[in-house]
C-alpha positions in Angstrom: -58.7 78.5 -0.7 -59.3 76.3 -3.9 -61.3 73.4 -3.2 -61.8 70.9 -5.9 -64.5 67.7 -5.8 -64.3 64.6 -8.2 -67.5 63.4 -9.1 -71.1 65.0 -8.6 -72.4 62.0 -7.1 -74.5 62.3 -3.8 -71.4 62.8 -1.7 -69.7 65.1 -4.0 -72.7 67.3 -4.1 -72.8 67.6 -0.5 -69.1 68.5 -0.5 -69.0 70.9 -2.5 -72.0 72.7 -1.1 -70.7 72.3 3.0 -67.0 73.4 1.3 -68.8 76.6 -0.7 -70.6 77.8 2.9 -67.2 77.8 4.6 -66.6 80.3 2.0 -64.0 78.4 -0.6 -64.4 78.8 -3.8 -65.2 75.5 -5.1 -65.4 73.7 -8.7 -67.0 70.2 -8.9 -66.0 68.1 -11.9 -67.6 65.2 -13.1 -67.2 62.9 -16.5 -71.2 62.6 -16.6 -72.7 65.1 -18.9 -75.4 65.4 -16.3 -74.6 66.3 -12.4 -75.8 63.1 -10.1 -73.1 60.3 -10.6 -75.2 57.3 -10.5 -78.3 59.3 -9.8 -78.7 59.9 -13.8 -82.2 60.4 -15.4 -82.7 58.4 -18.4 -85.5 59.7 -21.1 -87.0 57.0 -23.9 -89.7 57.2 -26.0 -91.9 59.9 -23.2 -90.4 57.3 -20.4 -88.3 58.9 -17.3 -86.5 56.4 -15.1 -84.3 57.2 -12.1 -81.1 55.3 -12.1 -80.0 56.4 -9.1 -81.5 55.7 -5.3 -84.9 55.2 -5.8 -85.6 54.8 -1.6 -85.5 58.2 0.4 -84.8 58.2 4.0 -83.8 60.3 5.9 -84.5 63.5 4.2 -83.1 66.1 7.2 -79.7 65.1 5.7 -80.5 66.8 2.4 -82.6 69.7 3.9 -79.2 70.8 6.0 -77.3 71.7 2.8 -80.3 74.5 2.1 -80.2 75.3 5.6 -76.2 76.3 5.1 -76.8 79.3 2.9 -80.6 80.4 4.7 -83.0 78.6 1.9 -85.8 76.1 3.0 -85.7 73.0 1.3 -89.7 72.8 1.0 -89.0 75.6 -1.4 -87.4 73.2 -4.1 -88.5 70.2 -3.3 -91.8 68.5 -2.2 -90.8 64.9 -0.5 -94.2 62.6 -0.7 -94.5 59.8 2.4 -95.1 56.4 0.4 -97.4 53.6 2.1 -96.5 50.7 2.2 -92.6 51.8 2.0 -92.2 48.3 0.4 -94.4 45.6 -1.0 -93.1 42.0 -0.6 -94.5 39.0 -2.7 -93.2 35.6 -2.2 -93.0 33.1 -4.7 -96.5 31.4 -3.5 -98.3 34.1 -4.5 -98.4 36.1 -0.7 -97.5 39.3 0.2 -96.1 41.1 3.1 -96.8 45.6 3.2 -94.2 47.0 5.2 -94.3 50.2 6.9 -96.6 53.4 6.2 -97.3 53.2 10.3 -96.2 51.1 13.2 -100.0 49.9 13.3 -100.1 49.1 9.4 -96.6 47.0 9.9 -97.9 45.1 13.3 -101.2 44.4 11.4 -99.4 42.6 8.4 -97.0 40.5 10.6 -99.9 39.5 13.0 -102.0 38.6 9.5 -98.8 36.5 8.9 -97.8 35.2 12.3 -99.3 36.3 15.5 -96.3 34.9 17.5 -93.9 37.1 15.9 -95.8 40.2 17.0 -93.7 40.6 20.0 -90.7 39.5 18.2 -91.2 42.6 16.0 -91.4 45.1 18.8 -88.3 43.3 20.2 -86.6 43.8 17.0 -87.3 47.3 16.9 -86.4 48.2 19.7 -82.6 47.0 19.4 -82.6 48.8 16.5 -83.1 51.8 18.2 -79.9 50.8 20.4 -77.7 50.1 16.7 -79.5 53.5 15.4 -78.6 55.6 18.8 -74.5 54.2 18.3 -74.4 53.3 14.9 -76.0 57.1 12.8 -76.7 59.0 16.1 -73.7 59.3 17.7 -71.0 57.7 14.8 -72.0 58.4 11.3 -71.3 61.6 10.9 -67.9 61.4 13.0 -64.3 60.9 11.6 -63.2 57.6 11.9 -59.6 58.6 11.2 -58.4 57.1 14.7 -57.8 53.7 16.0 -58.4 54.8 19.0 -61.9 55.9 18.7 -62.5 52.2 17.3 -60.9 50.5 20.4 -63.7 52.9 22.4 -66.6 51.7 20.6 -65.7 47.8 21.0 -67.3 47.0 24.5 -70.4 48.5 22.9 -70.5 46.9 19.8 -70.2 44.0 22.1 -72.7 44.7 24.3 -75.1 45.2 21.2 -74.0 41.6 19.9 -72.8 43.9 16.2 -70.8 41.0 15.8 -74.0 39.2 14.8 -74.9 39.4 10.9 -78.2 40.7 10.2 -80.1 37.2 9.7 -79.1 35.9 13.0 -80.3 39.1 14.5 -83.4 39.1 12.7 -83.9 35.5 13.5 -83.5 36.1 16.9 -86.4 37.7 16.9 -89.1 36.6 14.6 -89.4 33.1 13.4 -91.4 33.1 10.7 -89.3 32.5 7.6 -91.2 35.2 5.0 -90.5 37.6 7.7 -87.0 36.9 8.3 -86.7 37.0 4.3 -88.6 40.7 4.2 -86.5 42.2 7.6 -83.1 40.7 6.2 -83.1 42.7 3.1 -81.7 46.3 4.2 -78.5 45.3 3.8 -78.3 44.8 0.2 -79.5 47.9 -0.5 -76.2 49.1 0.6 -74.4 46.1 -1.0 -74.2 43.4 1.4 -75.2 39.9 2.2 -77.4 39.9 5.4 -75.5 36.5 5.4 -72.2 38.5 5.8 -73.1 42.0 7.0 -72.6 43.1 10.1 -75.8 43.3 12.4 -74.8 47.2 12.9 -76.8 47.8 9.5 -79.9 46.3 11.4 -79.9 50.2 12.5 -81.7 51.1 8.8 -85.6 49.5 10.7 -84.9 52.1 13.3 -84.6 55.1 10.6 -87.1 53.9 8.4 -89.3 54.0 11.8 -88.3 57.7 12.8 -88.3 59.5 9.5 -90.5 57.3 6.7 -89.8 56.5 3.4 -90.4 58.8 0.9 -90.3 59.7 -3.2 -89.4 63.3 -4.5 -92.1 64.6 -6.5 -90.4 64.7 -10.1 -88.1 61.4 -8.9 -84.6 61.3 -7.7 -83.6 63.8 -10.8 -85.4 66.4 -9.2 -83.1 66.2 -6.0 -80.1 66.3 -8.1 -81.8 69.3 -9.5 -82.4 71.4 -6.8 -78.9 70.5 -5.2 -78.0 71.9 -8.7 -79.9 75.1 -8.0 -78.3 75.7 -4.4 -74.7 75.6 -5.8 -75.3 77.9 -9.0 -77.0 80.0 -6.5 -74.7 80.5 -4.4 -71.6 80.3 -6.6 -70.2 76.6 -6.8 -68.3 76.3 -10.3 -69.5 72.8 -12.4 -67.3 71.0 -15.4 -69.6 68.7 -16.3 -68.6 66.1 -19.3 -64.8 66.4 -17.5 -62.8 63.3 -16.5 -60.0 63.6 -13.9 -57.7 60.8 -15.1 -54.5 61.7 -11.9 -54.3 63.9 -9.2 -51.1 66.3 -8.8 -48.7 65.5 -6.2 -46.1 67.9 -4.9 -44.2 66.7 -1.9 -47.0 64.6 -0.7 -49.8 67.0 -0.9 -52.5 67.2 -3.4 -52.3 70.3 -5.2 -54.7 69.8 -8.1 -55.9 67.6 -10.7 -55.0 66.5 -14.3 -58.3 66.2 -16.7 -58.2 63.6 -19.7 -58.4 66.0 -22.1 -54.9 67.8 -20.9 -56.2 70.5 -19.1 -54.7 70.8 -15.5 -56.6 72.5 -12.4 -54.7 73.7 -9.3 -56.4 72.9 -6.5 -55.4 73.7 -2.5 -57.9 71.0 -1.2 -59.3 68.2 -3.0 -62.0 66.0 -1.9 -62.4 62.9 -3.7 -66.3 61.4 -4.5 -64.5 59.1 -6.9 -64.8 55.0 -6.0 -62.3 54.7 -3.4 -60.6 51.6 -4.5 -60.5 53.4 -8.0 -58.8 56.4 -6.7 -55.9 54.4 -5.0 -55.3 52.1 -7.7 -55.8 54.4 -10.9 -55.9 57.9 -10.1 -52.6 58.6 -7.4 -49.4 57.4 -10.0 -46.3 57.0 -8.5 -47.3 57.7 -5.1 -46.6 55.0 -2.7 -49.4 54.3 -0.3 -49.4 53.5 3.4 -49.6 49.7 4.8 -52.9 50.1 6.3 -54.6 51.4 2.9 -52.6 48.7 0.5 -53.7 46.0 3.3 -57.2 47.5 2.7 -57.3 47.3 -0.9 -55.9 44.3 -1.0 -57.9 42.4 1.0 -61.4 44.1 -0.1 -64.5 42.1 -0.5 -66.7 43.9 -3.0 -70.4 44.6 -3.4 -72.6 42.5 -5.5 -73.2 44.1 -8.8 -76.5 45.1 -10.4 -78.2 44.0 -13.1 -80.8 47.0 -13.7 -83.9 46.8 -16.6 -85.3 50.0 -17.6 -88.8 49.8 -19.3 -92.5 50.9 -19.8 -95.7 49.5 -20.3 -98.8 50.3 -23.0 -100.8 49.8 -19.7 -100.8 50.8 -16.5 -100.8 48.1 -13.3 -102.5 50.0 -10.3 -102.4 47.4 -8.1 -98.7 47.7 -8.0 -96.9 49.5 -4.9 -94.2 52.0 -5.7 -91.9 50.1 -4.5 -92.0 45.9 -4.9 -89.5 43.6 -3.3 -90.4 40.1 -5.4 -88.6 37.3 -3.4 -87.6 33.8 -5.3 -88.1 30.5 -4.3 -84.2 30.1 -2.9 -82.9 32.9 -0.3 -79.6 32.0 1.3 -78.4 29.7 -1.4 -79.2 32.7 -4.4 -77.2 35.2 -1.9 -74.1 32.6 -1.9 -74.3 32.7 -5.1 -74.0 36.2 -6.2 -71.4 36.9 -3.3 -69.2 33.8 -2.8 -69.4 31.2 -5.9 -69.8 34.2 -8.2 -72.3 32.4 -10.2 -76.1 33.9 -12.2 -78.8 31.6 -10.3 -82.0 30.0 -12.7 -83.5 31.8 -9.4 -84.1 35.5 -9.1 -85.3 38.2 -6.6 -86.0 41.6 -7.9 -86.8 45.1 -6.5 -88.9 46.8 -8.8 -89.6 51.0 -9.1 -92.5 52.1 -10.3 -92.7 55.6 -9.8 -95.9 56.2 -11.8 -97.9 55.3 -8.6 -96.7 58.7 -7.0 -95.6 60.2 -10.0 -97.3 60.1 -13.1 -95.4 62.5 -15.0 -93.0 59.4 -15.5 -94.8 58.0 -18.2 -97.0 59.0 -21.4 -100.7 58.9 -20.6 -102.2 55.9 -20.0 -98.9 54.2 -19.4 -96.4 53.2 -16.7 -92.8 53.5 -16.3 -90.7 50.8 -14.3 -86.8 49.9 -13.5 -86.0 46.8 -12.2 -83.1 45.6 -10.3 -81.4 42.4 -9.9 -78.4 41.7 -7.5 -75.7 39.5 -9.5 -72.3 39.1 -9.3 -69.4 41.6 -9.9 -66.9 41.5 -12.6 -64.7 39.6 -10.1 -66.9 36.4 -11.9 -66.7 35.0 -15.5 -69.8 36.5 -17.1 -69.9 37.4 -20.4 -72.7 40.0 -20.2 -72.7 40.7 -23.7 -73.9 37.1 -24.1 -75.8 36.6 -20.4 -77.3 40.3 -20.3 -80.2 39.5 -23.0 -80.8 36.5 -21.5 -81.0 38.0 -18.2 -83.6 40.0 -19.2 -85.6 37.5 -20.9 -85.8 35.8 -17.8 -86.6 39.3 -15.4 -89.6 40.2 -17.9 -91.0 36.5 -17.4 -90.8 36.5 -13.9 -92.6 39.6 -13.6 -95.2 38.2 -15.7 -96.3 35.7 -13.5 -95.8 37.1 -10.6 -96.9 41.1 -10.7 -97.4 42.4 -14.2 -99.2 40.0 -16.1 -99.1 40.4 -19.9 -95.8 42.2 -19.3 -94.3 40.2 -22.6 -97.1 42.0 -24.6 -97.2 45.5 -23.0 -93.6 46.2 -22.7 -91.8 48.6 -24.4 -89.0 50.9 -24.9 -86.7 48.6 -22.9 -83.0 48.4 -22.1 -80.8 47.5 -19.2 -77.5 48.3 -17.5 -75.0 45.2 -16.1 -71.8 45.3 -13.7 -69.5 46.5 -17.3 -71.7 49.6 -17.0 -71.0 50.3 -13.7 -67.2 50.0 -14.6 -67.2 52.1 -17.9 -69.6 54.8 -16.9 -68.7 55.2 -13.2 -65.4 54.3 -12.9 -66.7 51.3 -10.3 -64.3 48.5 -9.2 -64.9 45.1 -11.1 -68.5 46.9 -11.7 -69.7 46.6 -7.8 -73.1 48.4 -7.2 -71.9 50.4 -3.9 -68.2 50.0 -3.6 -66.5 47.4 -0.4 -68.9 45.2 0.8 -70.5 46.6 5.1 -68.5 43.9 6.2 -68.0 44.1 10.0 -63.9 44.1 8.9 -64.8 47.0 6.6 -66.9 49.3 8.4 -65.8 52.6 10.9 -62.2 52.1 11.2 -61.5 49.6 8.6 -63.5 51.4 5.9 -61.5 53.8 3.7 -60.8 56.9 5.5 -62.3 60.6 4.9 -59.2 61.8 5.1 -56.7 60.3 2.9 -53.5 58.1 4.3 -50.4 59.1 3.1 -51.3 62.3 1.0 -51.9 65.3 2.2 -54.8 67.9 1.5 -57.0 64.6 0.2 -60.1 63.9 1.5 -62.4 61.3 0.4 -66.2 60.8 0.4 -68.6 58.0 -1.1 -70.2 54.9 -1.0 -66.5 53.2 0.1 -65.8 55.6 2.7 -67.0 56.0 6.2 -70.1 55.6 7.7 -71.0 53.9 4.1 -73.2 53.3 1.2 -76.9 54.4 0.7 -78.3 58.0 0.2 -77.7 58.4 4.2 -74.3 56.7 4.2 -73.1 59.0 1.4 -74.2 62.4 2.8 -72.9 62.0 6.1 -69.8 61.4 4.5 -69.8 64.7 3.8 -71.0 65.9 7.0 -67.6 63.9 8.1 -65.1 65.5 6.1 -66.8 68.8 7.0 -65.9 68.4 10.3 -62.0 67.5 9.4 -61.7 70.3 7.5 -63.1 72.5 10.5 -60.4 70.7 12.7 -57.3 71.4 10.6 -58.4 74.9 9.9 
């Protein structure tokens, strides 16, 4: 058996690894020149920056792939427990450390507000409830059946999922800064905590259990020993390779046609490729069921991301590794990047600086930084040849007064990626940051399928897929389509 993955992205890597230790012979293909998909590693002037996930939980889900072929993970890779996990800093000038202990987290709400204490621990503890459902029991199991859905509804119900994150969060704490700071997790799987579905609330509870932690050597380094694994143990890699159309032969997948001519047979082929891409661009003349056409019709789409790479001539020690700087607005900004489609005079910005765990980032005496802005997807009129400059005029001033002052004299070796990027370089629809938006109407069920509708021998994983987006989302898609294949063998 030929198996054959598109794109070397998080969930593709999995794939191919969990599709290699059931003994197929396996080639991953990817158009990057570099294995990762949106994990890449840029290199500037001595600067390294990440420009993939940037926030490791969870990081069992990566030591299971060593532990398919006997390794130990802790052989390749040394994960480093951050504290705080995030910094936040309001636009008065006050700041909000999140996590490194329960203690350390209660200490800094009750600094904030003592009567949200209690609120917190009630919080949490639903969490748990979402977390036990929503990863324990679901995340990792195929969705492929109505059925299944109509078995989860009375306990969704009973877990009030049809709540959006800020109204659970606010039903529990009152304190506005701290409903900002404990709202957040959903967009960093591409959702409005406006919109998304309280299920996501499930990401406190994980963050709680496991930590959040940085790979020594960055997010490249993971790629890198995921890398290792498969040459190891006998995983073929095209790198620099673009699929442009699967082969279909009386509705089965049986292999894939490369841009350059080249054709690959395949007797399985598992699919890491944007989902809404795949169906619309990469399946001609093959005419797809109700249910997916009703999907990609009605798809709401992630946010896209404005991202600005940089370093400094200095280094800024007082900054966490990870800093969450909120604007003045909060709900109105969000409304505007996911419903009027509009750029805000407003920002909020999650900034990376992996120099305060890693130093080997940046030339001595200097620090290296990535910052990233939500915006609006291509779905908006923004000319980002024109707004992108402008965009970034405004980030580097914002971090000047707020975290890294003197940034307009100590920056250098700059440059930034907008939502075109995302569309040229990663084959993203209209440029979103993480595929469909983790609306309740897109999530389990009425996400894209791990196993493709209406073709046969198609599988799919990703950020679009079932359970979802996020480093977590995206492996356990894997684990899902691991356990399809197991069932149809």
């Amino acid at each position: 058996m030929h198996v054959v993955v598109i794109g070397a992205g998080f969930g593709g890597l999995a794939s191919a690894l969990r599709m290699r230790a059931k003994g197929y012979s396996v080639t991953l293909i990817d158009r990057c020149d570099r294995p990762g998909g949106r994990a890449q590693v840029f290199e500037k002037d001595g600067f390294r920056h990440d420009a993939g996930p940037t926030v490791i939980t969870a990081p069992f889900l990566i030591e299971e792939l060593f532990e398919l072929f006997g390794e130990k993970m802790s052989d390749h890779l040394q994960f480093i427990a951050l504290k705080p996990w995030y910094r936040f800093v309001f636009s008065d000038g006050e700041h909000f450390d999140y996590g490194g202990n329960p203690e350390d987290t209660v200490s800094e709400i009750r600094r904030i507000s003592p009567d949200d204490v209690a609120g917190y621990q009630r919080l949490l503890a639903h969490s748990k409830r979402l977390f036990d459902i929503g990863f324990t029991k679901l995340s990792a199991r195929p969705f492929d059946s109505f059925l299944l859905m109509l078995k989860q509804v009375p306990t969704l119900l009973r877990l009030k999922a049809y709540r959006t994150v800020w109204q659970f969060v606010s039903a529990h704490l009152k304190h506005d800064k701290l409903r900002r700071a404990f709202s957040i997790q959903p967009l960093l799987v591409g959702g409005n905590p406006f919109d998304t579905t309280s299920i996501y609330s499930l990401i406190h509870f994980l963050e709680y259990s496991f930590g959040v932690f940085f790979a020594k050597g960055g997010t490249g380094a993971i790629v890198d020993a995921l890398v290792g694994l498969m040459e190891r143990h006998g995983v073929r890699l095209m790198m620099g390779q673009t699929v442009s159309s699967l082969h279909i032969e009386n509705g089965a997948a049986v292999g894939v046609h490369l841009e350059d001519g080249n054709y690959i047979k395949a007797d399985m082929i598992v699919s890491n490729a944007d989902a809404p891409y795949l169906f619309t661009s990469m399946l001609p003349d093959v005419k797809l069921p109700l249910m997916t056409r009703a999907k990609l019709a009605q798809a709401h789409y992630s946010m896209g991301l404005f991202v600005l790479y940089f370093g400094t001539k200095r280094t800024y020690d007082e900054v966490a590794h990870h800093t969450i700087i909120m604007g003045d607005s909060y709900q109105e900004l969000l409304t505007d990047i996911f419903h009027r489609k509009v750029l805000n005079d407003d920002v909020s910005l999650y900034l990376h600086r992996p120099t305060a765990t890693d130093t080997s980032f940046a030339p001595p005496g200097c620090d290296s930084f990535y910052v990233l802005c939500p915006v609006p997807n291509l779905k908006a009129d923004i000319d980002w040849q024109q707004e992108g400059e402008k965009l970034q005029n405004q980030i580097i001033a914002t971090l000047g007064r707020t975290v890294l002052p003197g940034l307009e004299e100590t920056i250098v070796s700059n440059f930034f990626m907008t939502p075109a990027d995302f569309k040229d370089d990663y084959r993203s629809m209209f440029g979103a940051g993480f595929s469909i938006a983790p609306l309740f109407r897109q999530s389990a069920w009425f996400r894209f399928h791990n196993k493709a509708e209406g073709v046969k021998n198609l599988y799919l994983v990703g950020a679009g897929t079932h359970p979802g987006a996020g480093l977590p989302g995206v492996l356990s898609s894997a684990k899902v389509v691991d356990a399809l294949v197991e069932r149809c063998d």
